[in-house]
C-alpha positions in Angstrom: 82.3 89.5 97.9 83.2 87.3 100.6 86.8 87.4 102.0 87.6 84.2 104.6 90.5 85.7 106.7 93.1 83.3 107.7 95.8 85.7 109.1 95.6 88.6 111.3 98.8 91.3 111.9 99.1 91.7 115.5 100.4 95.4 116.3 102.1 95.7 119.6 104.5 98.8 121.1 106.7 98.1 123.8 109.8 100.1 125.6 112.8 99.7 123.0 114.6 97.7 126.2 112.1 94.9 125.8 111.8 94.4 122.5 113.8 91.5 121.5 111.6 89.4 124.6 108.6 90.0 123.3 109.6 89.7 119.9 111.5 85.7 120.9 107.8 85.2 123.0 106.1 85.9 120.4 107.6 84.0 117.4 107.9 81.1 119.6 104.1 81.4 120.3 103.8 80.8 116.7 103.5 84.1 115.0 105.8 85.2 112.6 105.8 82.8 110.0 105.8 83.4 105.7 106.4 80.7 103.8 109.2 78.7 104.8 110.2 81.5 107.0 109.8 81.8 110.9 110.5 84.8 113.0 109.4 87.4 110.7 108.8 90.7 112.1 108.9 94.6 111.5 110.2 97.4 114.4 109.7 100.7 114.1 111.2 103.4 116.4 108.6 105.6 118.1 107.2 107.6 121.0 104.8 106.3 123.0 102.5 108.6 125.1 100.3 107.7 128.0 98.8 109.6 131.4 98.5 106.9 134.4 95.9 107.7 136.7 95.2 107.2 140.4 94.5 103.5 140.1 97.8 102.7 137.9 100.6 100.8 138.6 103.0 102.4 135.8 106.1 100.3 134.6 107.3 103.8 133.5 106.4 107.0 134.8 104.3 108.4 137.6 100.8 108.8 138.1 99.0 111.8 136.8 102.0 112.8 135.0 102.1 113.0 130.6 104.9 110.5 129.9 106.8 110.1 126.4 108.9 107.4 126.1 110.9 106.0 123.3 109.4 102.6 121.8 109.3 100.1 119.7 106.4 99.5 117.5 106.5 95.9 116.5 104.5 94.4 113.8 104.2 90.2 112.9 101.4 88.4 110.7 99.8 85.6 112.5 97.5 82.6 111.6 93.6 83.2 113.5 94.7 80.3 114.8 97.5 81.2 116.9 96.0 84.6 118.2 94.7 84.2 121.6 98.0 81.8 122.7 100.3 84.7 121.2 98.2 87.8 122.6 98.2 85.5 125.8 101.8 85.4 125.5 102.4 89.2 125.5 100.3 90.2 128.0 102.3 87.7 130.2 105.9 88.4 128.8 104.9 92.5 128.3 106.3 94.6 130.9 103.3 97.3 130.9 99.8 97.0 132.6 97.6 97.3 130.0 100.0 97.0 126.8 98.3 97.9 123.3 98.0 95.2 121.5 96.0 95.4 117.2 94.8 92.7 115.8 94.2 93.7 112.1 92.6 91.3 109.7 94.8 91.0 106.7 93.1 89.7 102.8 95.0 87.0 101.3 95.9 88.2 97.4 94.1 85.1 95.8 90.7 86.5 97.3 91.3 89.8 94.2 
C-alpha cells in the first residue's frame, strides 16, 4: 500500500514564557490550519531536561550542570509544503540553541 503524505505534525518544546511567540510565528508561517480553521494548535505542560556542555551557550542553565525546566510541549499539523519556512521560522523566533524540533508524517483517513 502506498500512502502520499501531504501533512506532517511538527513537535516542538519551548520554556512556558515563550510559548505564545512561537506559537503566533508559527501559525503565521502557515502551520496550523484544518479546514476552515487557522491557528490550530495543542500545549502540553512538561519538563524539559538537558546537560549543556563546555561549548554551549545555554538560554537556561549553566554548563555541565542537569537542568529541569518547566515547558511547553507544542504540537500543530502542517502542509509538507510549509515545513522548511515554519521550522526556519522557529529556529529564528526559538529562544534555545539547538531547540527540538519533530516532524512526524501524519496518513490522511481517505488513504484506509
Amino acid at each position: 500500500m502506498y500512502f502520499n503524505i501531504s501533512r506532517v505534525m511538527i513537535i516542538v518544546t519551548v520554556p512556558k514564557e515563550n510559548t505564545e511567540e512561537v506559537r503566533m510565528a508559527i501559525c503565521n508561517e502557515g502551520a496550523g490550519v484544518i479546514g476552515n480553521y487557522s491557528h490550530c494548535s495543542v500545549s502540553t505542560k512538561c519538563i524539559g531536561t538537558f546537560k549543556p556542555n563546555d561549548d554551549a551557550n545555554p538560554y537556561i542553565g549553566e554548563n555541565n550542570k542537569l537542568e529541569f525546566v518547566e515547558e511547553d510541549k507544542l504540537e500543530i499539523n502542517c502542509e509538507v509544503d510549509k515545513v522548511k519556512g515554519v521550522v526556519s521560522k522557529i529556529r529564528e523566533v526559538h529562544p534555545y540553541e539547538e531547540p527540538l524540533i519533530n516532524i512526524i508524517p501524519l496518513l490522511d483517513e481517505n488513504n484506509f
